[in-house]
N, C-alpha and C positions, 0 to 999 in steps of 0.2 A: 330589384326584386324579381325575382322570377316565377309569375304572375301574383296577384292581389290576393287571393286565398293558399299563400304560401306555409301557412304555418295548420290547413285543415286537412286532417285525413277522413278520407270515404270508403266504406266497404259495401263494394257493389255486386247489389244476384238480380244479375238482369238479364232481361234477352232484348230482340227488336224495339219493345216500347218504353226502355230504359238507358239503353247503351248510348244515346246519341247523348240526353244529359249527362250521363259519366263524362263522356267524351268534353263536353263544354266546361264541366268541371275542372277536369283533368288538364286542360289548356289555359285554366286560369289557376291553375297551380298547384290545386291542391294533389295529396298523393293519397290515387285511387286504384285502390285494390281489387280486382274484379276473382269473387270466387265463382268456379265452373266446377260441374259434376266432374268426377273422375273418365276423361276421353273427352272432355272437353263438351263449351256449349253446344246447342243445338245450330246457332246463330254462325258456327265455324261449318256450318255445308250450304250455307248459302254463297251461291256465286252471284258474279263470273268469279271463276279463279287464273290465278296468276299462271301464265302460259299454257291456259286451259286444261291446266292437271286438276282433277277433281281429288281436292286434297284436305283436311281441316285443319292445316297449317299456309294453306297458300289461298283464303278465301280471300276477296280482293272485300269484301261487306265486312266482314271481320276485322278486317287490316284497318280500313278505314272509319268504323266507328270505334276499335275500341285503342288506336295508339296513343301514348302517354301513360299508358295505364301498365300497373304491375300482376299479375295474374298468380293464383293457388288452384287446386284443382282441391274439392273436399265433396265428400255423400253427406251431407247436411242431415240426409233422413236415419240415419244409424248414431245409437246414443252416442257415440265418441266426436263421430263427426257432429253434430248439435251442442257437445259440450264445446270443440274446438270452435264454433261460430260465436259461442258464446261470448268464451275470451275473448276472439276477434271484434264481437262489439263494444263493448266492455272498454276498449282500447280508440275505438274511434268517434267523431264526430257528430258522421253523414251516413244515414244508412239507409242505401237506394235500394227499396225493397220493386221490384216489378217479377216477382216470381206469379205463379197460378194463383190465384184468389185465395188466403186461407193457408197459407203454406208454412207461415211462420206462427201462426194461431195453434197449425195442429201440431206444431216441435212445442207448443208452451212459450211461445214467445211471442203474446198481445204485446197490446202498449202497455200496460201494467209490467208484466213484468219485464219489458224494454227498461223502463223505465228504473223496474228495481237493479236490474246491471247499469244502467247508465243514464241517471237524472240530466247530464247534458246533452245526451241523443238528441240530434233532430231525425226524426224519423219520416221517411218519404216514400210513399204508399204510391205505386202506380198500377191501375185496373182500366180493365177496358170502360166498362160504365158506374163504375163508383165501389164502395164497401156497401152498401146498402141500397133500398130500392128494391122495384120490382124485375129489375133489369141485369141486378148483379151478377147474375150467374149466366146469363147469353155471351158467346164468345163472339168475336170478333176480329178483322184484319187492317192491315192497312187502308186498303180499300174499300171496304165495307167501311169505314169510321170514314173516310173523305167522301163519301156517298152520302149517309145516313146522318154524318154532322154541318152536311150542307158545302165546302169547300167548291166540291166538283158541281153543285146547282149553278154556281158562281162562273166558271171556268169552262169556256166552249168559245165557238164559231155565231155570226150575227144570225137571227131570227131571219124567217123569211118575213116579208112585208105585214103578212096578216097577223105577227108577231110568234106564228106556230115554229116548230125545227123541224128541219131534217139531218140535222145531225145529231148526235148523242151530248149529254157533259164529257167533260175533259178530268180524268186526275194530270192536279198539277204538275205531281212528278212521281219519282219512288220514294216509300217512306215518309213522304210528306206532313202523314198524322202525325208519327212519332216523330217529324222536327217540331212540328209545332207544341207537341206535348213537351218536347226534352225544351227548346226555350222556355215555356212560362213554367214547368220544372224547376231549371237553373233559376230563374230569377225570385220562385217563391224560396228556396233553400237560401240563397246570398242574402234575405230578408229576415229570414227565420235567423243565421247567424250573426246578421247586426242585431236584431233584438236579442239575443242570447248574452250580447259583450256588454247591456242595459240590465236584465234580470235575472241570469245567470242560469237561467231554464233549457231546458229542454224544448222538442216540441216536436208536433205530430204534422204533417201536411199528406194529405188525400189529392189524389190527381188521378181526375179520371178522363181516358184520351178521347170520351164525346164532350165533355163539357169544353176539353180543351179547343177541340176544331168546331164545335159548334157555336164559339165565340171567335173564332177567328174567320169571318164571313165578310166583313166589312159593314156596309151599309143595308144589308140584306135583313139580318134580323130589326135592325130598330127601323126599317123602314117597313118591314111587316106589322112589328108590335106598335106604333106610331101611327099609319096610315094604311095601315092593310094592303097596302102596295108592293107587288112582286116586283122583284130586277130582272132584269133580264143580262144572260150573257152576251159577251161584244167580245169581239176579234182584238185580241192585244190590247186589249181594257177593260175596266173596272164594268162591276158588275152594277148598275143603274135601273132605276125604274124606267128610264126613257131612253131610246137607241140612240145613241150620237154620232157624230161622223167619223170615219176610218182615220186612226193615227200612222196604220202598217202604209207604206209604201214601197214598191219595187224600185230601184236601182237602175244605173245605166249601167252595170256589170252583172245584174241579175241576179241582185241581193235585195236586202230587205232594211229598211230603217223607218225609227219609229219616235215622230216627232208628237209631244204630248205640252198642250193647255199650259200657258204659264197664267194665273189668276192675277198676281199680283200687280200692283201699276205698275202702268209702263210694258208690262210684258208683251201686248199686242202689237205695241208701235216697234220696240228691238226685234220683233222677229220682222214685220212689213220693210222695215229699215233693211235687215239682214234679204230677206228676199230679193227687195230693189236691188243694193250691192249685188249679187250675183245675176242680176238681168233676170227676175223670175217674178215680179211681184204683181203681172199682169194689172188688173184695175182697181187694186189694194190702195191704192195713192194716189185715187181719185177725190175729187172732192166730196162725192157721197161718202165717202169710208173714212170721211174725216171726223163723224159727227158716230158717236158713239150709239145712237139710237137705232143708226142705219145698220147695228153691227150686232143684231138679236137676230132670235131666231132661226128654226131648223135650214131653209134656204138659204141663210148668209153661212154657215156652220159647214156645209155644203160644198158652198162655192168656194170657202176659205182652205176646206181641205184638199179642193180639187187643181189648185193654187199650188199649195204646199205639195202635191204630187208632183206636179210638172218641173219643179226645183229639184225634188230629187231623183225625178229620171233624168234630169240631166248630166247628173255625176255618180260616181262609183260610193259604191258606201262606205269605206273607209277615208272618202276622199272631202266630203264636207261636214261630218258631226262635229269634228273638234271644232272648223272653225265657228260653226254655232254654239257651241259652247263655253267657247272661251267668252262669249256675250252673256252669257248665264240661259242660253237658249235650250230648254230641258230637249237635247234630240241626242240618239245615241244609235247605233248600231245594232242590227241582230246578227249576235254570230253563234257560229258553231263553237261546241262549250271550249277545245284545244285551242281556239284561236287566241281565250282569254291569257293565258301562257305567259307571253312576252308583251302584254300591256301594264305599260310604266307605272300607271293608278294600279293596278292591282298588287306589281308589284313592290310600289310602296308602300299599299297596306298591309302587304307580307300576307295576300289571301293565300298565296301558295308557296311551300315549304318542302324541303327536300329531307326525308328520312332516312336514315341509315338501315341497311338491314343485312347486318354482317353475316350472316347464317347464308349468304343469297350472294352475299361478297358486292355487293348492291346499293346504290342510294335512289330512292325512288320519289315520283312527283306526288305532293301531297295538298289536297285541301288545306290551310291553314286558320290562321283568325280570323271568327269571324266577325270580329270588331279590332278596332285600332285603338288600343289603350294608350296615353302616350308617356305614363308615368312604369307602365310599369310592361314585361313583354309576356308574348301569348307562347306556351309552350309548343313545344315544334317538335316533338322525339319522347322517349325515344317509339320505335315503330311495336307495335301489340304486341303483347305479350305470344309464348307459345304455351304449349299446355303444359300445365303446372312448374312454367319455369321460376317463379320464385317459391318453391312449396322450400327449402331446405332456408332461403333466407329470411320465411317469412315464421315459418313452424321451430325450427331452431333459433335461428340467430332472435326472434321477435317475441315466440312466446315459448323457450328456452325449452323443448325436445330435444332427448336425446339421439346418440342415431339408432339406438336399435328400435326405440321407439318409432324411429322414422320410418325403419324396416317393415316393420311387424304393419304399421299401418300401409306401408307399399303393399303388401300380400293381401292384408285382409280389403284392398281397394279403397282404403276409405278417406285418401289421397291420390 
């Protein structure tokens, strides 16, 4: 099959805080149609661009959230173009709404009368802080929602001792809200469509991108709402009420690797074991460290990482994770993101996929799945659409325009 949701069509008006779930969509098969104002989204001038032409066909963000996907270009706000949305929902599934708040409300297209074109609609609402509330109409960015939803309170560098910073939070990354929004997105929509195959409904899902990152904190909010207890951020670790000792260590090549807690039995004695093997295990395999009791607290916690340092400044970082690993020893490497490229785990998860982009005469390196389904394969192609390059396959051949009609709307822009 060529992915699990092969037989659902999506018609998607999105920008940054919707395109990445198209895109999740889109790789698990279904076919996703992305409609863009006439000149295309906004989302095609974000860079970098592809050999740093400032171009909105060679936006490297563009490329990368929306391939898989088939693309129209339509003025949704002029009565033709609103009729022509109509059809097009009328006809599909999934209909990933992340436009301005209110945008398909003011064309006449509530859930009601969604619902009267298309009683099996699932409808997928994305806003910055909800449809309703006191909050619904403040805007909002990426960074502001990983700030404001807690994310970045999580993510930084160790306190100084008296527990105060001198450093700032950390954003995890780029876009980060909207991954986190576009996953629990995808996974509310694949739920909304098994229960659809049970009662044959429709149905509406609201997703708004603070609720989404402000649950995705970890242990931070239920250990505020629980214990009234703050986390504090840690260097290359979770975010805890209490500071634990450094996982990051330097390298004897002048890298970085980052060996992490195995809880489970046994897991204390395979690493001491693993240490001893390489002549590092210093006084780990004394008789005091035999006795589990001896093996609490902040000073032993300490000594153990200080331990675990000295083993890996003995060797280069690519030169002993695996063999901890192959013990089930959670340690792993920090690299530089290209390095991940030609690693064999990656690429048997097919994390990275090569896209065609014949217009460039080109096959380019691509993010791929980000899961390993093993029944069924994660789509890899084709590379994003250009603007309004299916408007004649999808306007004619789909919803049967003729071509003067196709003309008449070329002039009047409304394609």
């Amino acid at each position: 099959m060529p992915g699990f949701l092969f037989d659902v069509k999506v018609l998607e008006l999105a920008d940054e805080k919707g395109e990445f779930c198209g895109k999740l969509l889109a790789g698990a098969g279904a076919e996703v149609l992305k409609v863009e104002p006439p000149g295309g989204n906004a989302t095609r001038s974000l860079g970098p661009f592809y050999h740093d032409e400032d171009d909105p066909e060679r936006s490297l963000y563009f490329w990368h959230y929306n391939f898989g996907k088939r693309g129209v270009t339509l003025d949704i706000h002029t009565p033709e173009g609103t009729a022509l949305l109509k059809k097009l929902i009328a006809e599909c599934d999934v209909l990933l709404d992340a436009l301005p708040l209110d945008t398909l409300e003011k064309l006449g297209l509530d859930w009601d009368a969604l619902q009267q074109l298309n009683p099996r609609l699932i409808y997928t609402c994305v806003t910055p802080f909800g449809r309703s509330g006191p909050w619904r109409d403040y805007k909002a960015n990426d960074l502001v929602h990983l700030a404001l939803g807690g994310p970045m309170m999580c993510c930084g560098y160790d306190p100084k001792a008296d527990g105060s910073y001198d450093t700032p939070p950390i954003a995890p990354q780029m876009w980060h809200a909207y991954h986190i929004t576009g996953n629990q997105t995808f996974i509310a929509i694949v739920g909304a469509l098994i229960g659809r195959e049970t009662h044959g409904n429709g149905d509406m899902i609201e997703m708004a991108v603070h609720q989404a990152v402000s649950v995705c904190t970890e242990v931070d909010v239920p250990n505020w709402i629980y214990n009234q207890a703050a986390c504090y951020r840690q260097t290359g670790r979770h975010a805890q009420p209490a500071v634990g000792p450094d996982v990051q260590f330097p390298t004897r090549d002048g890298r970085y690797s980052i060996i992490l807690p195995n809880p489970f039995p046994g897991g204390y004695e395979t690493l001491v074991d693993f240490l001893d093997g390489k002549g590092q295990a210093a006084d780990l395999k004394s008789e005091a460290y035999q006795d589990a009791a001896n093996r609490r607290g902040r000073a032993f916690a300490e000594h153990f990482a200080e331990v675990q340092a000295g083993c890996v400044a003995a060797f280069g970082m690519e030169e002993i994770w695996r063999d901890a690993q192959s013990l089930g020893i959670p340690w792993s490497p920090i690299r530089k993101p290209e390095e991940n490229l030609d690693d064999r785990q990656w690429q048997m998860r097919k994390t990275f996929c090569e896209v065609d982009h014949p217009e460039l005469d080109e096959s380019l390196t691509y993010v791929g799945a980000p899961m390993l389904p093993h029944e069924v394969e994660w789509r890899t192609g084709p590379r994003a659409p250009l603007i309004g390059e299916h408007n004649d396959e999808v306007y004619a051949g789909q919803l049967g325009l003729d071509a003067d009609e196709l003309v008449r709307l070329r002039e009047r822009k409304i394609i």
